[in-house]
N, CA, C and O atoms as CSV, one atom per row, in Angstrom:
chain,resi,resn,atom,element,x,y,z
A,1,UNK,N,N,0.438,-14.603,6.892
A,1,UNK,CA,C,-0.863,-14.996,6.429
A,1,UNK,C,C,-0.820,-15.092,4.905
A,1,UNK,O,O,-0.283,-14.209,4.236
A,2,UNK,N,N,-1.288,-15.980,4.458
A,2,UNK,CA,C,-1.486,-16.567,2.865
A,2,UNK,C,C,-2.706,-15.512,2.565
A,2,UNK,O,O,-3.541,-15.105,3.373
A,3,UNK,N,N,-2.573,-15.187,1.181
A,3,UNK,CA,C,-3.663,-14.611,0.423
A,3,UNK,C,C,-4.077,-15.348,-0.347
A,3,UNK,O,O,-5.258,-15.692,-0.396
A,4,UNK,N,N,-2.815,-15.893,-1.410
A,4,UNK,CA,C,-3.323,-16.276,-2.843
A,4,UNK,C,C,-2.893,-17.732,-3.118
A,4,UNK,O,O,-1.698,-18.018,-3.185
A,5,UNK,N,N,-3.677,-18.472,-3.245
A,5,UNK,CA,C,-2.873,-19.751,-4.087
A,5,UNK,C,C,-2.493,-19.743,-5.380
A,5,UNK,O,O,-1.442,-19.984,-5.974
A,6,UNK,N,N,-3.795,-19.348,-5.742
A,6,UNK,CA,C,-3.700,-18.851,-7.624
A,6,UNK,C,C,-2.766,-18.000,-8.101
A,6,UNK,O,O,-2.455,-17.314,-7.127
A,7,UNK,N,N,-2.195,-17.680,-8.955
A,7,UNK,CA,C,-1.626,-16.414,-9.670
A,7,UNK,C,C,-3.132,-16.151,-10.578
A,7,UNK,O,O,-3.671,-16.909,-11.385
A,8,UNK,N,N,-3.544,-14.832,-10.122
A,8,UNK,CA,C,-4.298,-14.060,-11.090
A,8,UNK,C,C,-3.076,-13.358,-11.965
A,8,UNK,O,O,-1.909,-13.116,-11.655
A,9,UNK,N,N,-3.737,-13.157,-13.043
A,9,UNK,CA,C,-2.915,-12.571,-14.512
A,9,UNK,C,C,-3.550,-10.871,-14.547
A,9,UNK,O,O,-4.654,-10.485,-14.163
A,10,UNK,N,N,-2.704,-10.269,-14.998
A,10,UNK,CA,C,-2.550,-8.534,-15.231
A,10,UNK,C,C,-2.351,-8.214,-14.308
A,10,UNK,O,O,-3.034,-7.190,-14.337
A,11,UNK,N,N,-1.852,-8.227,-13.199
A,11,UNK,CA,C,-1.720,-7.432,-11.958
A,11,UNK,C,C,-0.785,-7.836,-10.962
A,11,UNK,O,O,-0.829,-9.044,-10.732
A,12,UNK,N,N,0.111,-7.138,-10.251
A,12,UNK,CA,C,0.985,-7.203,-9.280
A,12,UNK,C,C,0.272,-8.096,-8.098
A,12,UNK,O,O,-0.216,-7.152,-7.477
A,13,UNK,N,N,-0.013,-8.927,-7.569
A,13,UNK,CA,C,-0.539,-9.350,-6.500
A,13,UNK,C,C,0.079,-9.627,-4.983
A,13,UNK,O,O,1.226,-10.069,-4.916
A,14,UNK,N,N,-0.518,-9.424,-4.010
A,14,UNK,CA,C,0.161,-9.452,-3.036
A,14,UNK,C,C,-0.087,-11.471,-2.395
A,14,UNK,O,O,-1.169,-12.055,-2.350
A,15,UNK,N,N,0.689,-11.805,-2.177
A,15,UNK,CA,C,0.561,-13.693,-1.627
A,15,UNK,C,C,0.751,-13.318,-0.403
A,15,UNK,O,O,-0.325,-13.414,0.188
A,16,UNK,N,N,1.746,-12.860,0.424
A,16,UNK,CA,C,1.661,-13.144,1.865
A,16,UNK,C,C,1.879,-11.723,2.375
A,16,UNK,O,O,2.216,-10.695,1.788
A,17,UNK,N,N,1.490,-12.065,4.040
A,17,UNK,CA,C,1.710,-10.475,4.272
A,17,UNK,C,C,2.220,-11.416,5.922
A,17,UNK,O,O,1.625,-12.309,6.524
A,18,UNK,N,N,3.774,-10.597,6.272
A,18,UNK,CA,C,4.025,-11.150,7.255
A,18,UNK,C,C,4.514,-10.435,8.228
A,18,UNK,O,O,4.054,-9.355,7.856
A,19,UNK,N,N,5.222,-10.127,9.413
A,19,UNK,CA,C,5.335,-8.870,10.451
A,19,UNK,C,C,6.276,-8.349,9.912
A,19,UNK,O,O,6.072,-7.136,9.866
A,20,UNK,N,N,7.205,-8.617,9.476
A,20,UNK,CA,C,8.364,-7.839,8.918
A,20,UNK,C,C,8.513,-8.219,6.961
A,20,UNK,O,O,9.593,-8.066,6.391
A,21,UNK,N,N,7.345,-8.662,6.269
A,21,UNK,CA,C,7.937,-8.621,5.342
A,21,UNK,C,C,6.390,-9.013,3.843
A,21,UNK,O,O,5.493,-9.816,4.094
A,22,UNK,N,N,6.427,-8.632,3.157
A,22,UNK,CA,C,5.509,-9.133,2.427
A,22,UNK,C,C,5.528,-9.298,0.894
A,22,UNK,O,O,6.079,-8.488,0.149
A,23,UNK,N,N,4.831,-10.503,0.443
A,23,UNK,CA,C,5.532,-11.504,-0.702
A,23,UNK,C,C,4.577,-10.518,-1.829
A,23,UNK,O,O,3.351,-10.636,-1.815
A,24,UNK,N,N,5.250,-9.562,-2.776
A,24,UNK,CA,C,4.118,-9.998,-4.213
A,24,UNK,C,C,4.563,-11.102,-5.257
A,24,UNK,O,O,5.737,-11.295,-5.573
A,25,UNK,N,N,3.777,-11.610,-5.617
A,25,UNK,CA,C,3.886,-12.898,-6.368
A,25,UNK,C,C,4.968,-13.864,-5.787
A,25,UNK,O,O,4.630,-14.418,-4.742
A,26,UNK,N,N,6.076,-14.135,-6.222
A,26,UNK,CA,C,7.113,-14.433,-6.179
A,26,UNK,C,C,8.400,-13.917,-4.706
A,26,UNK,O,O,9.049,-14.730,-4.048
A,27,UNK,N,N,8.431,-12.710,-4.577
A,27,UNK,CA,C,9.288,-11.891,-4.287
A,27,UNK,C,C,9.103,-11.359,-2.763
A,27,UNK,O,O,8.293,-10.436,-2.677
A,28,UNK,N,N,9.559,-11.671,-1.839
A,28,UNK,CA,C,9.225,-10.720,-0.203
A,28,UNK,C,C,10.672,-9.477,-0.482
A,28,UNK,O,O,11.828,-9.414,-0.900
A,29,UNK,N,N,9.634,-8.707,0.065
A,29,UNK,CA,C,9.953,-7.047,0.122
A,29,UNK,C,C,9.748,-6.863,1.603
A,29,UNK,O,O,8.687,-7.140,2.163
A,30,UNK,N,N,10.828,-6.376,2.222
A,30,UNK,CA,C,11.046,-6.234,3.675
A,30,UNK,C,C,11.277,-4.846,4.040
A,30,UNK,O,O,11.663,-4.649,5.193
A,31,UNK,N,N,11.138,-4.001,3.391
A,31,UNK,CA,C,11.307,-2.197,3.584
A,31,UNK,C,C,10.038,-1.820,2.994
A,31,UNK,O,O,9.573,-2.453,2.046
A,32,UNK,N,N,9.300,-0.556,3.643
A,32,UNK,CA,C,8.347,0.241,2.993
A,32,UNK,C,C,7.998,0.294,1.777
A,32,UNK,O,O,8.933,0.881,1.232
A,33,UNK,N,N,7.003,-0.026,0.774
A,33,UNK,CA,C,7.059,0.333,-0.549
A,33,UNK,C,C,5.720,0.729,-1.029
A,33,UNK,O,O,4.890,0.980,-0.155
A,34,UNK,N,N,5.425,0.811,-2.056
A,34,UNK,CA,C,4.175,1.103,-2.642
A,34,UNK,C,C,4.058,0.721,-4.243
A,34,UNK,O,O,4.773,0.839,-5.238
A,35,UNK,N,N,2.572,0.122,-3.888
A,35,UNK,CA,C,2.553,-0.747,-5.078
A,35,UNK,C,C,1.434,-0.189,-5.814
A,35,UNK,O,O,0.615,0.629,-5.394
A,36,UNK,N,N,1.510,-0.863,-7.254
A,36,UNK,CA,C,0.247,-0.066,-8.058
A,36,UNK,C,C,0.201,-1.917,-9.088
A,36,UNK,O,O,0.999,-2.846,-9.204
A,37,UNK,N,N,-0.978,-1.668,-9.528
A,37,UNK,CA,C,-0.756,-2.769,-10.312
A,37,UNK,C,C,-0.032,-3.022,-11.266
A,37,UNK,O,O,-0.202,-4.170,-11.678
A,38,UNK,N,N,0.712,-2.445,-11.803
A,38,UNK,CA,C,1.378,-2.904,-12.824
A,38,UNK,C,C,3.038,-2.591,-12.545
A,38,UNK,O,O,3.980,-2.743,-13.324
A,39,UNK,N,N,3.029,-2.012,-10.891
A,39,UNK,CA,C,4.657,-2.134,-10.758
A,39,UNK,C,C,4.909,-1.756,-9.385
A,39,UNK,O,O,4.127,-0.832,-9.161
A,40,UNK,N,N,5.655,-2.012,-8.256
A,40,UNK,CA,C,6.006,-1.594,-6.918
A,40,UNK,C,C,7.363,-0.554,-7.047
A,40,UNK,O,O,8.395,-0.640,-7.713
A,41,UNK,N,N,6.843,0.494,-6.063
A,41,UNK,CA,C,8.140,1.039,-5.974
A,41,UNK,C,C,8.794,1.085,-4.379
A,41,UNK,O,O,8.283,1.406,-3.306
A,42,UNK,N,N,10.057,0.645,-4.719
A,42,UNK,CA,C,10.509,0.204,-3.240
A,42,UNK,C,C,11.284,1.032,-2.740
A,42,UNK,O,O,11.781,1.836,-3.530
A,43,UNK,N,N,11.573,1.111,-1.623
A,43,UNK,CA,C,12.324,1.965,-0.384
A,43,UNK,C,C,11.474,3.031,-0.485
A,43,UNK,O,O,11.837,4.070,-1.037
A,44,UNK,N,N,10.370,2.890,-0.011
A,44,UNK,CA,C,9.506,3.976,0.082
A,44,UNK,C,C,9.787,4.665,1.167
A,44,UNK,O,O,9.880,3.926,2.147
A,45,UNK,N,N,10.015,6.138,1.467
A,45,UNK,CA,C,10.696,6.161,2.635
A,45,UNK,C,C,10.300,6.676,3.862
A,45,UNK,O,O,10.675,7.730,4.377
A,46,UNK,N,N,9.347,5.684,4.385
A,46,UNK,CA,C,8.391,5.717,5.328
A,46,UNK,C,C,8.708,4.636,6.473
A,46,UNK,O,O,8.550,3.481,6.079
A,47,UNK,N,N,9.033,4.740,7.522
A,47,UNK,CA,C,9.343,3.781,8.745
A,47,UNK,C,C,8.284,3.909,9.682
A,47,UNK,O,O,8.220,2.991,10.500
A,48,UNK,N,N,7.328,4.928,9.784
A,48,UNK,CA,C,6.577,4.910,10.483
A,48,UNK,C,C,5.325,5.404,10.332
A,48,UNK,O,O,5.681,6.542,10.027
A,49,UNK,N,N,3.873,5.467,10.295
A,49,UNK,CA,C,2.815,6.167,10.308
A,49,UNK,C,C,3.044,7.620,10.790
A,49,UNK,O,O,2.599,8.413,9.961
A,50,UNK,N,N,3.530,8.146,11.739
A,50,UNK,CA,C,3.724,8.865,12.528
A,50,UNK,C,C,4.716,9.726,11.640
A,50,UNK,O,O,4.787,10.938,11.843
A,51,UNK,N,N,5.601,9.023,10.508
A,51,UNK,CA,C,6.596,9.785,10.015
A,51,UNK,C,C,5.654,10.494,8.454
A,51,UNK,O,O,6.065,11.400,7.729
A,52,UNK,N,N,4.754,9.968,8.358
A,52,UNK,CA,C,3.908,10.608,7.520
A,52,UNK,C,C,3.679,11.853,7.159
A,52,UNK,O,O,2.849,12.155,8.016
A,53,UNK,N,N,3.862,13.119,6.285
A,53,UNK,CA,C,3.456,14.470,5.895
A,53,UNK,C,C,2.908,14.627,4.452
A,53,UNK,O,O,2.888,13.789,3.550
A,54,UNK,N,N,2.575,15.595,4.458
A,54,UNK,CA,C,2.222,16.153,3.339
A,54,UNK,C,C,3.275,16.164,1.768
A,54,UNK,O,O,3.032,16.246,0.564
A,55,UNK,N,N,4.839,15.996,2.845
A,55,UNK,CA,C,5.527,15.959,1.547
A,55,UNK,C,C,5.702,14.615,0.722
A,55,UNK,O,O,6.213,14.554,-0.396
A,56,UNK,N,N,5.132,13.412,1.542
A,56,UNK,CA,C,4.634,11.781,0.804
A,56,UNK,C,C,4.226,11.968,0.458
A,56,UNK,O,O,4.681,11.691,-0.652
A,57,UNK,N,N,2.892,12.619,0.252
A,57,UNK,CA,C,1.440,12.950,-0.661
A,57,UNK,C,C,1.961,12.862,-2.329
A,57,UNK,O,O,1.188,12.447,-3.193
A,58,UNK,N,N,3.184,13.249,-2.609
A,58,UNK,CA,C,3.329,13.455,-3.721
A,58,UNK,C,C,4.094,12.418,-4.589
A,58,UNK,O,O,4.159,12.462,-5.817
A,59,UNK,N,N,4.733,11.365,-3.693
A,59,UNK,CA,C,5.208,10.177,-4.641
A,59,UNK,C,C,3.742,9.083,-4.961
A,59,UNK,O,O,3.553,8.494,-6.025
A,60,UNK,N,N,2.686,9.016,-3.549
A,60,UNK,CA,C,1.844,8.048,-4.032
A,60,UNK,C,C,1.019,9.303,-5.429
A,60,UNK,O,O,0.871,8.500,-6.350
A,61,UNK,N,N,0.729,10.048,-5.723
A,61,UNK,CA,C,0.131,10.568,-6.680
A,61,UNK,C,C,0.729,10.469,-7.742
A,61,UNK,O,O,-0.043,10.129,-8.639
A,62,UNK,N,N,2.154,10.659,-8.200
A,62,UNK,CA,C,2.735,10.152,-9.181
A,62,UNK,C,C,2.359,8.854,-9.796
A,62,UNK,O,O,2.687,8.487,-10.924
A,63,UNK,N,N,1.695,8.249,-9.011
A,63,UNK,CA,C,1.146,6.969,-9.637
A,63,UNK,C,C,-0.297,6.838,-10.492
A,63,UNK,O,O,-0.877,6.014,-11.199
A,64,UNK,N,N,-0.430,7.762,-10.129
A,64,UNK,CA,C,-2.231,8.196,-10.922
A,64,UNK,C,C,-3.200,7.648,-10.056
A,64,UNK,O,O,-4.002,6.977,-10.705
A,65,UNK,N,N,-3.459,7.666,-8.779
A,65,UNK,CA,C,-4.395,6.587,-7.950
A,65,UNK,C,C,-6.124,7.156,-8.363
A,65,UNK,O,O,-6.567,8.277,-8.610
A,66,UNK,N,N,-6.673,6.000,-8.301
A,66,UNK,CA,C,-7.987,6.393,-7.971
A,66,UNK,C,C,-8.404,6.188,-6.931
A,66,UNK,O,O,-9.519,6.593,-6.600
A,67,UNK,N,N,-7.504,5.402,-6.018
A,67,UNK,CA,C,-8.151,5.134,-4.659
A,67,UNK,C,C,-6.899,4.779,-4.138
A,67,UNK,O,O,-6.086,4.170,-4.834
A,68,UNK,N,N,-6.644,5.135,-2.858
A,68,UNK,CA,C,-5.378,4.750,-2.251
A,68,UNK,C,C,-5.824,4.063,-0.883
A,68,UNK,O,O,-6.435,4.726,-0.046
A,69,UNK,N,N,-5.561,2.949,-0.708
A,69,UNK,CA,C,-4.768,1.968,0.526
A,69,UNK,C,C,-3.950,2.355,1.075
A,69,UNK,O,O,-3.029,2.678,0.326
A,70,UNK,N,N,-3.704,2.566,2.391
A,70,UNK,CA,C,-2.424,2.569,3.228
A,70,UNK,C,C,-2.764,1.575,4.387
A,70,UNK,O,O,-3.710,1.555,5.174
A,71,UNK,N,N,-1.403,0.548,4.191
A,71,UNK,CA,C,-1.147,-0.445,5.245
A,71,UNK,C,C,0.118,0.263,6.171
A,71,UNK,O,O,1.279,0.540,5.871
A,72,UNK,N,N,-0.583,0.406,7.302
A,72,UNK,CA,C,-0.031,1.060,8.305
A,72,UNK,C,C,0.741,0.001,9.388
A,72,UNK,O,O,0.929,0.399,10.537
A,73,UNK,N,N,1.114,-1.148,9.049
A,73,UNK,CA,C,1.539,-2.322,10.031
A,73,UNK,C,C,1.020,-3.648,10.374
A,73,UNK,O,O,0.425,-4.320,9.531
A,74,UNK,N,N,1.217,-4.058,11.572
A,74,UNK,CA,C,0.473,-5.033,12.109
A,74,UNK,C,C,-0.728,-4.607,12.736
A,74,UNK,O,O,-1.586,-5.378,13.166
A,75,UNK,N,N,-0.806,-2.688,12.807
A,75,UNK,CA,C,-1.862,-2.726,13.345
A,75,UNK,C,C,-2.600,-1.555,13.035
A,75,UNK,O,O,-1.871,-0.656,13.454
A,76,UNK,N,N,-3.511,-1.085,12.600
A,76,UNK,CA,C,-4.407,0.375,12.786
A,76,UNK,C,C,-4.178,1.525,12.978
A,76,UNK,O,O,-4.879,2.015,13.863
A,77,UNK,N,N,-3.041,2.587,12.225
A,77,UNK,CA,C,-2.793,3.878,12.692
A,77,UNK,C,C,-3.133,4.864,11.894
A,77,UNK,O,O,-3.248,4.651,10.688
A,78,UNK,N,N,-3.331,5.998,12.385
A,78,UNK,CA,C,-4.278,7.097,11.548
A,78,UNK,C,C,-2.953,7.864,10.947
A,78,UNK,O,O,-2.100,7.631,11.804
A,79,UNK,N,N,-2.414,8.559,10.048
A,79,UNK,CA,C,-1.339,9.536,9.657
A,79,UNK,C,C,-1.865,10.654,10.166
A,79,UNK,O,O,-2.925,10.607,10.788
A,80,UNK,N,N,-1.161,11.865,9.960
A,80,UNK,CA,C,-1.451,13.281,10.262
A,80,UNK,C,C,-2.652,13.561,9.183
A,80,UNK,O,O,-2.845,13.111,8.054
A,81,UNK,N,N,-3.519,14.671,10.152
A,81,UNK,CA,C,-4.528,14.926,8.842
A,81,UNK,C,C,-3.568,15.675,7.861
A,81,UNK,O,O,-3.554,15.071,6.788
A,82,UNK,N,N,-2.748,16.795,7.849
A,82,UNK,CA,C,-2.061,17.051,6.705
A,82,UNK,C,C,-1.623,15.904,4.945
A,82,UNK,O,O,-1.347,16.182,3.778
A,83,UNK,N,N,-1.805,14.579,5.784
A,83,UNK,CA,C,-1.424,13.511,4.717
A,83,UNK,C,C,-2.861,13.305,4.148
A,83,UNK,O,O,-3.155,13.252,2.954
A,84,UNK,N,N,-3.580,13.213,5.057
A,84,UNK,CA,C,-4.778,12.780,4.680
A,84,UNK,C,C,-5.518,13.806,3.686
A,84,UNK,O,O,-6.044,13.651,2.584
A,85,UNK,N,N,-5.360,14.799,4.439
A,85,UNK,CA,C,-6.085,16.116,3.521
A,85,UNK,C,C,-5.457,16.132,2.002
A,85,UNK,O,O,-6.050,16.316,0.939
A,86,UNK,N,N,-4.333,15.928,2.199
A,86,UNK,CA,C,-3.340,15.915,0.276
A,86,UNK,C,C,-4.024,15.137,-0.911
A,86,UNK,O,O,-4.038,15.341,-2.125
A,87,UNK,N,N,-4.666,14.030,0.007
A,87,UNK,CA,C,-5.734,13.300,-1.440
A,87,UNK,C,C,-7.249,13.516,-1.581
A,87,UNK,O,O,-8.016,13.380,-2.534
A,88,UNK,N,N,-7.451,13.972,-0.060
A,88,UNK,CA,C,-8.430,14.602,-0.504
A,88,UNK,C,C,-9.055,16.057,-1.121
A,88,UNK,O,O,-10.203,16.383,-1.423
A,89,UNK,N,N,-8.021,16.632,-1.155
A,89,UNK,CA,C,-8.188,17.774,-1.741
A,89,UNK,C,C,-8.094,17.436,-3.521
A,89,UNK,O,O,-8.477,18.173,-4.429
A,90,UNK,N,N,-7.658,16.511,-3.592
A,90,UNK,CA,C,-7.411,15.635,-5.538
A,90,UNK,C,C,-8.620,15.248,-5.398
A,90,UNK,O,O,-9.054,15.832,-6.392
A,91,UNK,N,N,-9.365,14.823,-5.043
A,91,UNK,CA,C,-10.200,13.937,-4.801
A,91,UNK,C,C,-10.761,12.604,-4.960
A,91,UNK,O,O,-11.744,12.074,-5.477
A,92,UNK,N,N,-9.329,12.162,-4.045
A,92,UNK,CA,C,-8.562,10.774,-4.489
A,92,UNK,C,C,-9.159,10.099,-3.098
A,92,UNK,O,O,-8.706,10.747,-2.155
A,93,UNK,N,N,-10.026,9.014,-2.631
A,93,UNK,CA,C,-10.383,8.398,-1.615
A,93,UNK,C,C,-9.103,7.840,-0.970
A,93,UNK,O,O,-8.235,7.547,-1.791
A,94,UNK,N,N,-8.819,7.644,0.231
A,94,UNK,CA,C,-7.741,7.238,0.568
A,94,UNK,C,C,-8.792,6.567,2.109
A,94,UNK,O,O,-9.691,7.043,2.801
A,95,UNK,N,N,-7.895,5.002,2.070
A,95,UNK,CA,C,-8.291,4.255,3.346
A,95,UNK,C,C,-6.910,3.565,4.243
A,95,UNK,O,O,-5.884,2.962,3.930
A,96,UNK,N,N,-7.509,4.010,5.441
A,96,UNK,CA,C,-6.143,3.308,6.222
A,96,UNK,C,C,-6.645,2.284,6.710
A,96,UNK,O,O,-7.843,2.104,6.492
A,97,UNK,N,N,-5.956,1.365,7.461
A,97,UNK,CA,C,-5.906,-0.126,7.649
A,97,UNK,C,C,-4.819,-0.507,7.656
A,97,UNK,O,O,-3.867,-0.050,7.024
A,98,UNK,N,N,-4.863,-1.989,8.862
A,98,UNK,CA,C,-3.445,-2.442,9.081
A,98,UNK,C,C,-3.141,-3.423,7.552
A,98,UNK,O,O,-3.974,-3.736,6.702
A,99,UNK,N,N,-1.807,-3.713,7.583
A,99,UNK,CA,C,-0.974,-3.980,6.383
A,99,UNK,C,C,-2.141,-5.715,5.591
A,99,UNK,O,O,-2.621,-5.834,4.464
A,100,UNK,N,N,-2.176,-6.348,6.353
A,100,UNK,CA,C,-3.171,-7.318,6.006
A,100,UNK,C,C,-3.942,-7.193,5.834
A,100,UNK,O,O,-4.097,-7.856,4.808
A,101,UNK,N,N,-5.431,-6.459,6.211
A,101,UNK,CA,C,-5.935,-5.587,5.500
A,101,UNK,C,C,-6.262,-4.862,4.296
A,101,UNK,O,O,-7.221,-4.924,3.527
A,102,UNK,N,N,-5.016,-4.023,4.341
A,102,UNK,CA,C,-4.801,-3.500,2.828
A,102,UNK,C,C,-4.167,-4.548,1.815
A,102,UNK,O,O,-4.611,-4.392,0.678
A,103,UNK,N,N,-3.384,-5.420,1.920
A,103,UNK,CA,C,-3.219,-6.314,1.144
A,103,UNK,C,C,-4.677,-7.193,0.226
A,103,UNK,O,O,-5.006,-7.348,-0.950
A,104,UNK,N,N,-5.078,-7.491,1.242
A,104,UNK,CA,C,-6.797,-8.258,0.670
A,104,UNK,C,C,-7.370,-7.128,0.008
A,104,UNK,O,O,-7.480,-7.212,-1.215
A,105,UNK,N,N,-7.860,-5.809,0.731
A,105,UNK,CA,C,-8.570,-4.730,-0.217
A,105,UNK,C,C,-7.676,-4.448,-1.677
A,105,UNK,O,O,-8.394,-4.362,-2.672
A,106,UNK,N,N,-6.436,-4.321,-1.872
A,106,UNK,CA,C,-5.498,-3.715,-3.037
A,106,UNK,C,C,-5.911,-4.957,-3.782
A,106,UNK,O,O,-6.714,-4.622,-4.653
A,107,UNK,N,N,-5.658,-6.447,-3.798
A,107,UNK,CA,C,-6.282,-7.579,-4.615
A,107,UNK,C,C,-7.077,-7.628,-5.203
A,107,UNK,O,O,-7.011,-8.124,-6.328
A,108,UNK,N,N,-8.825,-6.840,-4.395
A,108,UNK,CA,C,-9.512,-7.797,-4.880
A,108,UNK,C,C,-9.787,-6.293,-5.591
A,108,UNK,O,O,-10.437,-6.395,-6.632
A,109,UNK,N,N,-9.488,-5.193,-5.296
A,109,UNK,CA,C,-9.654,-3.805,-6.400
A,109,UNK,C,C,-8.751,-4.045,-7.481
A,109,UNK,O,O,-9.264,-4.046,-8.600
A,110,UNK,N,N,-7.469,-4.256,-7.397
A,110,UNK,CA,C,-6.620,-4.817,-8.662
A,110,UNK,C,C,-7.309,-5.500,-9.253
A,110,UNK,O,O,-7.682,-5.271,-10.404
A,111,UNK,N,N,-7.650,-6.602,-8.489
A,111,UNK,CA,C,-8.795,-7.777,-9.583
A,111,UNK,C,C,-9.639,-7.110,-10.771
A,111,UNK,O,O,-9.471,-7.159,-11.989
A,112,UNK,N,N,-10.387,-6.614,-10.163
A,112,UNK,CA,C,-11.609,-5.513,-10.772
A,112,UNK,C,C,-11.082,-4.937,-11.929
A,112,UNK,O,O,-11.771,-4.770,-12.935
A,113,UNK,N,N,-9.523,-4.521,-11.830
A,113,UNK,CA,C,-9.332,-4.045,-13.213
A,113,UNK,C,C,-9.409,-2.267,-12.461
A,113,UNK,O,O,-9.752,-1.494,-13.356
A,114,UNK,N,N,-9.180,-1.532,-11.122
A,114,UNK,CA,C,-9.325,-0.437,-10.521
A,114,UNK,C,C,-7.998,0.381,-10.476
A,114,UNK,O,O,-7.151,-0.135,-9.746
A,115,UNK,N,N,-7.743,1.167,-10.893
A,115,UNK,CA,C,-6.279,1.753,-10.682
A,115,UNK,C,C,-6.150,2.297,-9.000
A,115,UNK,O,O,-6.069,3.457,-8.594
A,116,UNK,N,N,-6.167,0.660,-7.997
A,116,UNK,CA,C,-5.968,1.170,-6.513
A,116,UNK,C,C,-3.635,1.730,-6.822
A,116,UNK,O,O,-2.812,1.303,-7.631
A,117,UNK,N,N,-3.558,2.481,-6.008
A,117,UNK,CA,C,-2.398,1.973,-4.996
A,117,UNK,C,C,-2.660,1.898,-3.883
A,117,UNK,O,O,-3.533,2.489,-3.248
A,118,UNK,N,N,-1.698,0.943,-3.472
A,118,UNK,CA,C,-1.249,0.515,-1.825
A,118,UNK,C,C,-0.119,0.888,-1.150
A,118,UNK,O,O,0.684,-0.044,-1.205
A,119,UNK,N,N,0.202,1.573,-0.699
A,119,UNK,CA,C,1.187,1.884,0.378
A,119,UNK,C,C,1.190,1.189,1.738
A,119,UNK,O,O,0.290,1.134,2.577
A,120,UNK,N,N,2.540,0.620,1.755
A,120,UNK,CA,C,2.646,-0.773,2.823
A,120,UNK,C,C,3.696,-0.095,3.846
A,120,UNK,O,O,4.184,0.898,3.306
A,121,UNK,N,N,4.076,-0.252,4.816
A,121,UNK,CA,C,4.545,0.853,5.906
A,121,UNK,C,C,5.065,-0.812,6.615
A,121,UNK,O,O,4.284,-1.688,6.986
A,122,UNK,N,N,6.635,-0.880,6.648
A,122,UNK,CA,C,7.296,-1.699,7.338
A,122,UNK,C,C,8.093,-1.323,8.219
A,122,UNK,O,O,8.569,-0.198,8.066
A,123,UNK,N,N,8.459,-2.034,9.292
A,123,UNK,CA,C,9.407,-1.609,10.436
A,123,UNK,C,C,10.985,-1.661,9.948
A,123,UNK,O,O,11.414,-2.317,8.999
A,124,UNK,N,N,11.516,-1.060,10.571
A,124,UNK,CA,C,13.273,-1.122,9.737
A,124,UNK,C,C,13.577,-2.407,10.402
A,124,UNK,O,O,13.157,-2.897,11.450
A,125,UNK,N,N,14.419,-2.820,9.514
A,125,UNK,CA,C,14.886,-4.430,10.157
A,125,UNK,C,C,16.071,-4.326,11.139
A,125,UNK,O,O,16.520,-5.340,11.675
């Protein structure tokens, strides 16, 4: 699925989001990663929702979030509350949603000028 035709300026943007792989700007990234606007970090090392704990909690915070996205796939999965509880105890909002989804929400908050991250959750190839 297409997002963007345009290149918006200051921000990492996501263009496509596809079952095994998704484009920012330029570039498809086919392994787990997590993005912030002003840089992705890749091999995030997450293969599954399910593989989710408390001890992830601490690379997406390294990023300074004010609001965190998690794209959980092609489709809708909840993490352990242990993951969930880790940002909210910062009191960092965190939303799950499948990977397309979070792609459109991380955009149009990047847009805004919002310090979102997104955490994108891919299948191993």
């Amino acid at each position: 699925m297409d997002l963007s035709l345009e290149r918006p300026e200051g921000y990492i943007y996501v263009r496509r989001v596809g079952a095994r792989g998704i484009t920012l700007i330029d570039r498809e990234i086919a392994r787990s990663f997590l993005l912030a606007p002003d840089r992705a970090v890749e091999d995030w090392p997450v293969t599954a929702v399910e593989a989710l704990d408390a001890g992830h909690v601490e690379a997406v915070l390294a990023l300074r979030p004010e609001l965190v996205v998690l794209g959980t796939g092609e489709r809708q999965a909840f993490p352990a509350a242990a993951f969930m509880a880790g940002f909210l105890r910062k009191g960092i909002g965190i939303e799950v949603m499948d990977n397309a989804a979070a792609a459109r929400t991380y955009n149009l908050l990047a847009g805004e000028g919002r310090r979102v991250i997104a955490g994108f959750i891919l299948p191993p190839a």
